[in-house]
C-alpha positions as CSV (number, residue, x, y, z in Angstrom):
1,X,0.0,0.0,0.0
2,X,1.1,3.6,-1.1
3,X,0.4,6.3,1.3
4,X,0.3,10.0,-0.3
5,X,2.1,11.6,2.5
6,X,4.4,15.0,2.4
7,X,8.0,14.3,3.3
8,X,9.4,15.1,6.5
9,X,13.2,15.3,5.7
10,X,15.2,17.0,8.8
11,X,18.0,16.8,6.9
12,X,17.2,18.5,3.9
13,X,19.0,22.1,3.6
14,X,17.5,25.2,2.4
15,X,18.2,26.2,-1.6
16,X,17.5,30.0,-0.5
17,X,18.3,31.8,2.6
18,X,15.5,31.5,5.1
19,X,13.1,35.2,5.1
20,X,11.9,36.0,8.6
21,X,9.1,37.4,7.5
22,X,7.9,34.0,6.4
23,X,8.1,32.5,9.7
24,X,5.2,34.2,11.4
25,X,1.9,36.0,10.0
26,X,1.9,40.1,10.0
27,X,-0.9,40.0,12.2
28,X,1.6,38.6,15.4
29,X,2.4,40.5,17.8
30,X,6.3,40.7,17.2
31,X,5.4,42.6,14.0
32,X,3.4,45.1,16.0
33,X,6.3,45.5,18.2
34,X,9.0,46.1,15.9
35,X,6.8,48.7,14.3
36,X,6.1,49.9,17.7
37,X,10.2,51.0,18.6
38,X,10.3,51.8,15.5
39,X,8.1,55.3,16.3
40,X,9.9,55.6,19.9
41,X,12.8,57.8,20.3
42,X,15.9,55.5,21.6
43,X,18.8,58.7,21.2
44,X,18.9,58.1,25.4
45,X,19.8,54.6,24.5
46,X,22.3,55.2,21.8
47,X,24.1,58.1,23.7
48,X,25.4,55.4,26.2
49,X,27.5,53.6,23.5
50,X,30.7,55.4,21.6
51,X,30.2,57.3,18.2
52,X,33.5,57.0,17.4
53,X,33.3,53.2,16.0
54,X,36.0,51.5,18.6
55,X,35.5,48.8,20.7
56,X,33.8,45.7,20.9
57,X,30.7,45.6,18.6
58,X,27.7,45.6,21.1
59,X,23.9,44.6,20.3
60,X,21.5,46.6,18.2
61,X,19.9,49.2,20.9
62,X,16.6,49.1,19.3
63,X,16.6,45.4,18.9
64,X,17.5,44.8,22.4
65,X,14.3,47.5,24.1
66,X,12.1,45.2,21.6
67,X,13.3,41.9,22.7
68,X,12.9,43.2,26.3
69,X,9.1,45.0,25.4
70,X,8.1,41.7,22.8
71,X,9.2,39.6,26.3
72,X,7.4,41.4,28.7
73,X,4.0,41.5,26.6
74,X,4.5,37.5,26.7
75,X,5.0,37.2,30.7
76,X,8.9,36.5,30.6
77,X,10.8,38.7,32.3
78,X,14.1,36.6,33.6
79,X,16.8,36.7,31.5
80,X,17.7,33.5,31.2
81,X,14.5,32.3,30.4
82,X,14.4,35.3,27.5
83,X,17.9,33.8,26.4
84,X,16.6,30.2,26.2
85,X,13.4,31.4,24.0
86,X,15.6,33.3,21.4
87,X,17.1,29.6,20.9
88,X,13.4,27.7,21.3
89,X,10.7,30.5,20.2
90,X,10.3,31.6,16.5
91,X,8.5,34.8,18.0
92,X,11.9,35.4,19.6
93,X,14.2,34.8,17.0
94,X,12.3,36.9,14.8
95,X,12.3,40.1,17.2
96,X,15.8,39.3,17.5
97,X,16.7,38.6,13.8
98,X,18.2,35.5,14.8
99,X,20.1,36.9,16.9
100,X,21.2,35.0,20.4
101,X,22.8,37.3,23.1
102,X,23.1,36.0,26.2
103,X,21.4,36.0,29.6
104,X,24.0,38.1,31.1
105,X,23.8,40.5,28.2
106,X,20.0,41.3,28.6
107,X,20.6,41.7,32.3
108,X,23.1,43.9,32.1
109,X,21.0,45.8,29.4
110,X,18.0,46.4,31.3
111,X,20.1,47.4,34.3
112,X,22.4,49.8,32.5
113,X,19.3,51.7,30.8
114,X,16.9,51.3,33.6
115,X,15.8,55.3,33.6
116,X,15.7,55.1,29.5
117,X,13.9,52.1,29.8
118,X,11.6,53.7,32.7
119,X,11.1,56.7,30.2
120,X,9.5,54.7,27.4
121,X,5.8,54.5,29.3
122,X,5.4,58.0,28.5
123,X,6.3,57.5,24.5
124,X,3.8,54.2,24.7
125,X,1.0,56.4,26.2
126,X,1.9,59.3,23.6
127,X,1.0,56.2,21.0
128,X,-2.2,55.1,22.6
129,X,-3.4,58.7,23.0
130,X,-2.4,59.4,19.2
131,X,-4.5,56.4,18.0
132,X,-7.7,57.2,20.3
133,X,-7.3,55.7,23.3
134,X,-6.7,56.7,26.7
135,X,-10.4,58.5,27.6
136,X,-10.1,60.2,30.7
137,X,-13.5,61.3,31.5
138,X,-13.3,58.9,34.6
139,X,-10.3,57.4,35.9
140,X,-9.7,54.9,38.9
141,X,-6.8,54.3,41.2
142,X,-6.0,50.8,43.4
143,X,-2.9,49.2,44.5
144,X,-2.0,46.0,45.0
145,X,1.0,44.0,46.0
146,X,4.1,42.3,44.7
147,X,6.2,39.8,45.8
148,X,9.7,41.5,46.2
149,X,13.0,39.1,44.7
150,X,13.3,38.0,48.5
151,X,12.1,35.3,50.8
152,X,10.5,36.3,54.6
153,X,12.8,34.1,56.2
154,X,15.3,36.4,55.3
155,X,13.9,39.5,58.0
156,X,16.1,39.5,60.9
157,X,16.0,41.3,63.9
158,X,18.5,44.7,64.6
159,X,20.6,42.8,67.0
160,X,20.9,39.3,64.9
161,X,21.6,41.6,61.6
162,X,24.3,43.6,64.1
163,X,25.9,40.2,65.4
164,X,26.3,38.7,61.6
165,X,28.1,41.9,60.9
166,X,30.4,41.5,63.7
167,X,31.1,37.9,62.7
168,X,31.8,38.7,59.1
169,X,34.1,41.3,59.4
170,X,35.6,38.9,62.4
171,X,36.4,36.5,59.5
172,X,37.5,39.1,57.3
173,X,40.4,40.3,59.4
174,X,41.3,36.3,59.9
175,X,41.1,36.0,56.2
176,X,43.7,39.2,56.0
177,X,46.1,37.8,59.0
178,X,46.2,34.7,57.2
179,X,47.0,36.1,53.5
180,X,49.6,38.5,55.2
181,X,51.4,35.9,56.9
182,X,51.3,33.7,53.5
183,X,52.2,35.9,51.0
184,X,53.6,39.3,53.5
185,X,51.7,42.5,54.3
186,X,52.7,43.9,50.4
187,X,51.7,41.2,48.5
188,X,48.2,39.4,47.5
189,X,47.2,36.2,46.4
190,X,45.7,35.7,42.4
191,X,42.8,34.8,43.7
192,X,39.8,35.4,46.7
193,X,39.4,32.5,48.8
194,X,36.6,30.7,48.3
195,X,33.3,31.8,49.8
196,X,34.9,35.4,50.2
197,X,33.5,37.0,47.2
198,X,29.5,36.1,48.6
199,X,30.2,36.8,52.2
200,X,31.3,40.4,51.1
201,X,28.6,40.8,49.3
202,X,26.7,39.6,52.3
203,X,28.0,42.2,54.1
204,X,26.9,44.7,52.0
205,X,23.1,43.8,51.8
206,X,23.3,43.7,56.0
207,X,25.2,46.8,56.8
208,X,22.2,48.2,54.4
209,X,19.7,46.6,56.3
210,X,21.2,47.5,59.6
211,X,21.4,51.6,58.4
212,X,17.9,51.1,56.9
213,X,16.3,50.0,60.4
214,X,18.9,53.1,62.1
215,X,17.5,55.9,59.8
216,X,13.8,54.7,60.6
217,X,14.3,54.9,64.2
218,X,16.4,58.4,63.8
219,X,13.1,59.7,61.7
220,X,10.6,58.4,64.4
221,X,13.1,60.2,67.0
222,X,12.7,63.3,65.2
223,X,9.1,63.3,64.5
224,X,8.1,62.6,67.9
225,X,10.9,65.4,69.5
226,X,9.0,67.6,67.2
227,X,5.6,66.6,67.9
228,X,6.5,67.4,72.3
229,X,8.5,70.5,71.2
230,X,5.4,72.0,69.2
231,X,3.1,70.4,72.3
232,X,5.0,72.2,75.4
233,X,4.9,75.8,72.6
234,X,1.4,75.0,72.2
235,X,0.4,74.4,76.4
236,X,2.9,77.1,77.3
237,X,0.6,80.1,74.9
238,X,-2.5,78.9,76.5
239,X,-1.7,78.2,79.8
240,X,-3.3,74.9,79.6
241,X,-2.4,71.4,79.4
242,X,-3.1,69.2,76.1
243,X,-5.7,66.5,75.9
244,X,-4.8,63.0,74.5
245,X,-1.7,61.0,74.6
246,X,1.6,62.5,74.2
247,X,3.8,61.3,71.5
248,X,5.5,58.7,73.1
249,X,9.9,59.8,73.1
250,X,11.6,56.4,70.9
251,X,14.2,54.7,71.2
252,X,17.6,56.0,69.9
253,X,18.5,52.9,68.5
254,X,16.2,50.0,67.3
255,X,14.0,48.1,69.8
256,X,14.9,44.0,69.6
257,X,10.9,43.9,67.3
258,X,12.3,46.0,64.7
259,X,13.5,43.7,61.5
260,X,14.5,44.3,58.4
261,X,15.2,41.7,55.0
262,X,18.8,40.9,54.1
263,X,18.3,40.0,50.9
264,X,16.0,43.3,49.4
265,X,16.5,45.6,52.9
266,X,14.1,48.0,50.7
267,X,11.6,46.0,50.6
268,X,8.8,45.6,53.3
269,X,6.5,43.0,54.9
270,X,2.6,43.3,53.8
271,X,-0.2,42.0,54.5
272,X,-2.6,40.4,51.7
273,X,-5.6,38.3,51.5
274,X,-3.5,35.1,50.9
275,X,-1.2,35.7,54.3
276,X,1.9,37.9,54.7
277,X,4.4,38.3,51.7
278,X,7.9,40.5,51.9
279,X,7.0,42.6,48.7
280,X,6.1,46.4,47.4
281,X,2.6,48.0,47.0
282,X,2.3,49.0,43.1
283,X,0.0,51.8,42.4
284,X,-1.9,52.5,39.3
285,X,-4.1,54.8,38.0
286,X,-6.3,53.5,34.4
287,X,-8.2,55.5,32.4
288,X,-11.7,54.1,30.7
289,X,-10.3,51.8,28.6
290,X,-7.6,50.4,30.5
291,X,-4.6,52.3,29.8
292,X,-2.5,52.5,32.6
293,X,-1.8,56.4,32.6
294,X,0.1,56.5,36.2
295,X,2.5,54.2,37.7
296,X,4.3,54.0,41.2
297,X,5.8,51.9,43.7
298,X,5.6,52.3,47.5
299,X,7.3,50.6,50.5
300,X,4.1,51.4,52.5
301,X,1.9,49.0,52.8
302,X,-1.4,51.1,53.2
303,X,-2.7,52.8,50.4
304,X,-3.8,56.0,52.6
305,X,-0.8,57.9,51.7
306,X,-0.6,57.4,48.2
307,X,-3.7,59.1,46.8
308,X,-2.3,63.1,46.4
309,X,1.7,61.3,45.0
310,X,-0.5,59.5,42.6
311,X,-2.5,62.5,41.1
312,X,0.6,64.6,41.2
313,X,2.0,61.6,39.4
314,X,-0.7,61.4,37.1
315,X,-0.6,64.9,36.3
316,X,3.1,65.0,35.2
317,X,2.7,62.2,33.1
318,X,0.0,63.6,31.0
319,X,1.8,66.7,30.6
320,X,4.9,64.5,29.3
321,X,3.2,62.7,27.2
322,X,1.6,65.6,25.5
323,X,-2.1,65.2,26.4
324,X,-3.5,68.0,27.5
325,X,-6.9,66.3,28.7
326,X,-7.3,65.8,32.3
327,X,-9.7,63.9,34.2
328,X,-12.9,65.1,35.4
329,X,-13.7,62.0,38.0
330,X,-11.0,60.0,40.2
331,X,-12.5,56.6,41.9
332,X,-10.7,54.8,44.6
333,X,-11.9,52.3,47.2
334,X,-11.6,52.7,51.1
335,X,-7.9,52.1,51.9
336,X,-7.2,56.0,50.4
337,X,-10.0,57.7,52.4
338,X,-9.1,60.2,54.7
339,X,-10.5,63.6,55.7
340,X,-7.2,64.8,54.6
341,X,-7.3,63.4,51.9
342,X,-10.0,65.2,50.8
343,X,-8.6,68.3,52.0
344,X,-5.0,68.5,50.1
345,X,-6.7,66.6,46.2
346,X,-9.8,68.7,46.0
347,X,-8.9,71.8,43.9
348,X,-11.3,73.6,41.3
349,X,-9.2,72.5,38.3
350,X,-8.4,69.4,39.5
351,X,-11.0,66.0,39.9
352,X,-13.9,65.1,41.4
353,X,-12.9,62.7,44.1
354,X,-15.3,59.7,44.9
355,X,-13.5,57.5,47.3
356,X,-15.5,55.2,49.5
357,X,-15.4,55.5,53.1
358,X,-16.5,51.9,54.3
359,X,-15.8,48.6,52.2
360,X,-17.9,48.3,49.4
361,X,-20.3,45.8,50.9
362,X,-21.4,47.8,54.0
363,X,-22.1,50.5,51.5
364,X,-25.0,48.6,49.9
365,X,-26.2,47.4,53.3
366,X,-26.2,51.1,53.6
367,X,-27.9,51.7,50.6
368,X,-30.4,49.2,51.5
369,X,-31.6,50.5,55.0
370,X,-30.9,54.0,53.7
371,X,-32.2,54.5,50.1
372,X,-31.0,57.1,48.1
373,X,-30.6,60.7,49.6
374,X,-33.1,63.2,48.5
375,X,-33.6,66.7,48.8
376,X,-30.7,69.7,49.2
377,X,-27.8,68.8,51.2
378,X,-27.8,69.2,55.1
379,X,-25.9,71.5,56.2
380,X,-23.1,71.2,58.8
381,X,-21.9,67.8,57.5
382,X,-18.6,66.4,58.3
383,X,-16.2,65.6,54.8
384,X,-17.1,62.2,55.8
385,X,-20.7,62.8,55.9
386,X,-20.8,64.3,52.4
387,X,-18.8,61.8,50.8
388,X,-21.0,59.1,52.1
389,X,-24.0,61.0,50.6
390,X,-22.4,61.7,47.6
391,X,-21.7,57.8,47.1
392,X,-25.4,56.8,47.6
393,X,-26.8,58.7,45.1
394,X,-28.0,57.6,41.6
395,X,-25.2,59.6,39.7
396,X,-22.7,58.1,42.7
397,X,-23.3,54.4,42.8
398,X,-22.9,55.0,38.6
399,X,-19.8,56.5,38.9
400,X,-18.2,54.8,41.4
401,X,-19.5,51.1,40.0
402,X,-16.9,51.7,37.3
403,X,-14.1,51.5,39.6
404,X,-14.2,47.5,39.4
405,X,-14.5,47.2,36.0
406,X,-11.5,49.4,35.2
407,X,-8.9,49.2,37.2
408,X,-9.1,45.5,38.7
409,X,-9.1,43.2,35.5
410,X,-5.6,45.5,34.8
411,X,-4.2,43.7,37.6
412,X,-5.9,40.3,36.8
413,X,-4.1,40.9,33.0
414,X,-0.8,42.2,34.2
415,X,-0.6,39.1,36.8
416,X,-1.9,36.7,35.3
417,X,-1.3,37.4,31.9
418,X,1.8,38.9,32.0
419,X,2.9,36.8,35.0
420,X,3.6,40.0,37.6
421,X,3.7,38.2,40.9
422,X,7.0,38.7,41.6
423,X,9.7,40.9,40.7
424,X,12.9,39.9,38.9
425,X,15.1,42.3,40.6
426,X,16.2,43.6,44.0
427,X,15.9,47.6,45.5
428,X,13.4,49.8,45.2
429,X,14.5,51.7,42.1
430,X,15.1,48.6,40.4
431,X,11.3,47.6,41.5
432,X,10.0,51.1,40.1
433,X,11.8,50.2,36.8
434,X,10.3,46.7,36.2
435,X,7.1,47.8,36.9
436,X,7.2,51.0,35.0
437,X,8.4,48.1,32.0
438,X,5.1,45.9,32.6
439,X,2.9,49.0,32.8
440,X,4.3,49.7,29.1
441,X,4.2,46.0,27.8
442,X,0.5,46.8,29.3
443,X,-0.8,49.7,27.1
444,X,1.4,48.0,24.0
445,X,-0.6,45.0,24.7
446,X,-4.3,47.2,24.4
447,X,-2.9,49.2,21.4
448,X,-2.2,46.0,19.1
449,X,-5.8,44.8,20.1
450,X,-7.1,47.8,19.9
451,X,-5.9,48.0,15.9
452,X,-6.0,51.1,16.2
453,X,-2.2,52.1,15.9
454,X,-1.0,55.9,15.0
455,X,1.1,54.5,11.8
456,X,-1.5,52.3,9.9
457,X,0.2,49.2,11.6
458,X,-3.0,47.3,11.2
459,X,-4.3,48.7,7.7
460,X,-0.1,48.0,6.3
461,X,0.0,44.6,7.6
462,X,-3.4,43.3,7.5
463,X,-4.4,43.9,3.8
């Protein structure tokens, strides 16, 4: 029996060199993305390398912030496993034209332009504004937290951090004695002895730690001094003593309860509905259709203190971007209200705040004893009071029902979808870079489905 089959020959050799462009269909995504940096300006990027011609060739700039974008938009964000897939994934060897650099060579890449790299959210959101997105009628504000690149068995207390110290540089000195009397005081070996090399590094990432938990405790020291100074200037005008607990006078160094993580000192322990994890608090702030238009990263764990460094945040980036729209409405849920709140964001030219001052199901058991409020408003209500009756009526509830639907599936996308549970690298800065980069890959990922790109991109690759 004959079977009409097509060969399968792994042997055969191509007659004509291989064309990328055959290997995937312009509707992919790496298309979109090529096109994409091709419209970004990457001078910040090139001014880093010599323009004389010496040295070492070194990777295409623009290549390399593709690869890094094209790898964020699929959820892989460690290096090595972006250096395996330009090996294993056509995707990858396309947005890298074959190219294979190493995993050391795309870390060191995305740590040597972190602030250029930072920079290109703004260009992104220049390109979703340009091609019709970004409606900011309404926008919404949450935070929500990720895993830091460190473990919470690695918090230790001031006086265990203070004791490693001690022993490490015990064994450094015995490490010196013993070189000097091998090879003399003026002489060195070739090499480190082994294990040196990590406890000095070690070192470094506890004597930060240590200086971390020493500043906090200096700041509460100051704070409170002030706070007693202003109260004794405060009794001693009015002749009268203060009600209410006096601000208690701290320790000058840390108590034996104060910790702090040797492996990211920056970052902080936080408490989320699955238990406790040693992480940051990312804040966002998305616009109608899901553009994230305002990204930030906090060591704090409550999201009280981040609504007023979020609007100014938001505000700047508009203005950089070139959009001269600003929002007329600003949702966010319980954990940012506060009287002050309300106080230092309400301006005339600035948005309508609707922040809810109870979680969201005691406000419909409020709005089912309650109803909605009728009639002029009372006077003499507290900031409280007229939030509250702001939020139950017909025009509230409307508004403020869109803060679900916007900002929340965003994180459900970026952490599922783009796998942002955790980040990649260690320090705060480094923290605010990365997700600064996922924020990007974000909108890029909403203007390719949107088809709606500023260059034709979907009318020049489509038909």
């Amino acid at each position: 029996m004959a079977y009409n089959l097509l060969p399968c020959d792994r042997e055969q050799d191509y007659f004509m060199p291989p064309s990328l462009r055959e290997w995937l269909g312009e509707g992919h995504l790496v298309w979109f993305v090529i096109d994409a940096v091709g419209q970004m300006d990457l001078s910040e990027f090139y001014a880093a390398y010599r323009s004389d011609g010496w040295g070492a060739a070194a990777y295409e700039p623009s290549m390399m912030v593709a690869l890094l974008l094209y790898a964020y938009c699929r959820g892989i964000r460690s290096s090595r496993k972006i250096a395996r897939a330009l090996e294993e994934d056509v995707g990858f060897r396309v947005v890298a034209a074959n190219q294979q650099p190493d995993f050391r060579t795309i870390c060191r890449f995305r740590a040597e332009h972190e602030k250029a790299l930072e920079r290109l959210f703004v260009q992104v959101l220049r390109l979703c504004r340009e091609a019709g997105l970004v409606k900011l009628g309404v926008v919404a504000l949450d935070g929500t937290k990720v895993a830091a690149n460190a473990a919470l068995a690695a918090n230790r207390g001031y006086e265990a951090i203070r004791e490693e110290v001690r022993r490490i540089l015990a064994e450094a000195r015995a490490v010196d004695a013993e070189e000097d009397g091998l090879f003399g005081p003026e002489h060195r070996g070739d090499e480190l002895p082994q294990g040196l090399g990590r406890r000095a590094e070690r070192l470094e990432r506890l004597e930060e730690a240590k200086a971390r938990l020493e500043q906090e405790v200096a700041e509460e020291a100051k704070t409170a001094g002030e706070h007693l100074a202003q109260r004794r200037e405060d009794e001693a005008s009015s002749g009268k003593k203060k009600r209410g607990r006096k601000p208690k006078v701290t320790l000058s160094i840390p108590d034996g309860e104060a910790k702090a993580n040797t492996s990211d000192p920056d970052s902080r322990i936080m408490k989320t509905r699955q238990g406790y994890v040693q992480g940051y608090n990312v804040q966002t702030v998305v616009s109608q259709d899901q553009v994230i238009v305002a990204v930030g990263v906090t060591r704090e764990a409550n999201d009280v203190q981040q609504l007023k460094p979020m609007l100014e945040t938001l505000e700047r980036t508009l203005e950089a971007a070139g959009i001269e729209e600003r929002p007329e409405t600003a949702l966010a849920d319980a954990g940012y209200w506060s009287e002050a709140n309300v106080t230092a964001c309400s301006r005339p030219d600035g948005p309508e705040l609707l922040i809810a001052t109870t979680k969201d199901w005691k406000q419909r058991k409020l709005l089912r004893e309650q109803g909605c409020p009728r009639g002029r408003i009372p006077q003499g209500l507290s900031s409280k009071e007229r939030m509250e009756r702001k939020l139950l009526t017909k025009r509230g509830r409307r508004l403020y029902r869109l803060r679900s639907v916007l900002v929340e599936p965003v994180y459900g996308q970026v952490k599922e979808g783009q796998d942002f549970r955790r980040f990649m690298r260690r320090g705060f800065s480094a923290a605010y870079g990365e997700a600064a980069l996922v924020a990007t890959s974000h909108n890029l990922l909403k203007l390719w489905r949107s088809g709606q790109s500023p260059w034709g991109w979907a009318k020049a690759r489509l038909n």
